[in-house]
N, C-alpha and C positions, 0 to 999 in steps of 0.2 A: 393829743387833743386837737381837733377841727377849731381853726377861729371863726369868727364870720369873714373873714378875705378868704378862706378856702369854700366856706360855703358859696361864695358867690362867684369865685374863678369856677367850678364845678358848675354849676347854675347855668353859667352866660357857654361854658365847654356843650352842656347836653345840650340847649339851646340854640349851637349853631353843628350840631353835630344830626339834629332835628330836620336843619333845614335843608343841610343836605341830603341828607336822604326823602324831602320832599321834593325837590326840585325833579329828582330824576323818574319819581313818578310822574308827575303830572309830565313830564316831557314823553316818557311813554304810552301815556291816558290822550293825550294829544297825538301821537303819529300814530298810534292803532284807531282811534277812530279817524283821521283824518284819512288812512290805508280803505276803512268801513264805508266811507261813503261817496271816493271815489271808483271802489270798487261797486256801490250801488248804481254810480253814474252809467257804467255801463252795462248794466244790467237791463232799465231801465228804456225803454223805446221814444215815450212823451219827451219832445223837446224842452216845455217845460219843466216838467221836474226833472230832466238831468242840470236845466240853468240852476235849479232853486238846489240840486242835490251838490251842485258844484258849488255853489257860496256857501256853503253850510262847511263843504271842504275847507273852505281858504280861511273861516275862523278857526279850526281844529292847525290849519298849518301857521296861519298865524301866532296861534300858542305856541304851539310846538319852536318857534323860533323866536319868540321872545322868554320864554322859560329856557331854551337852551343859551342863550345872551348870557340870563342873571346865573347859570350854573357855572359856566364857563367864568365869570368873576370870582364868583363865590371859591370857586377851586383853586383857581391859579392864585389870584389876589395881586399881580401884577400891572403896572397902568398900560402896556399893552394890552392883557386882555379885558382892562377896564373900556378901554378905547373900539376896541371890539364888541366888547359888549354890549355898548352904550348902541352902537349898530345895528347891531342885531335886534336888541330890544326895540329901539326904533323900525327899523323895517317889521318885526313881529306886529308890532301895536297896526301899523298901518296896515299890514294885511289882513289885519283880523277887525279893523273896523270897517275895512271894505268890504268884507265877507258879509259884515254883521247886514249894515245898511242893503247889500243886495240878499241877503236871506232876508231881510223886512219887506222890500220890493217885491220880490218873486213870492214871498207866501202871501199877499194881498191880492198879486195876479192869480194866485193858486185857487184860495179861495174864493174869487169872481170866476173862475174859467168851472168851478166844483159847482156851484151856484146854478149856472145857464146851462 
């Protein structure tokens, strides 16, 4: 017979058994398109839209490395790879807010240069 302390070791078990196996998608959803639109970049002849296709990269890489940060904790659960991670996560977020900010720039330029 199940108590309720088994129901909830089970509970909080699928729950973090959950999140691992999100984390490595979204790490994968991130470096395939991030691969997607640097590979558009050169495609691509307009100097501006390789700028605006290349920021658009660096938030897909930015994920990509702050998702890889919290898996990398998640896995090991060591205060070295806390300490790493806490890194990586940081650099992640900054890359990916710089992206964000110059994908905002360049699509305003895009749209003025679409415009004239």
């Amino acid at each position: 017979m199940k108590t309720s302390y088994n129901k909830k070791r089970n509970s909080i078990h699928f729950r973090s058994r959950s999140i691992l196996i999100l984390f490595p998608i979204l790490i994968l959803l991130c470096l395939v398109l991030y691969i997607y639109y640097k590979v558009m970049v050169t495609r691509t002849k307009e100097s501006l839209t390789q700028v605006y296709l290349n920021s658009k990269s660096k938030i897909f890489l930015g994920g990509f490395i702050f998702f890889w940060g919290i898996n990398q904790y998640l896995f090991y659960e060591t205060k070295l790879s806390l300490l790493i991670g806490i890194v990586f996560v940081l650099l992640g977020a900054f890359q990916a807010r710089t992206g964000w900010k110059a994908t905002k720039h360049y699509r305003n330029e895009f749209q003025k240069h679409q415009t004239t």
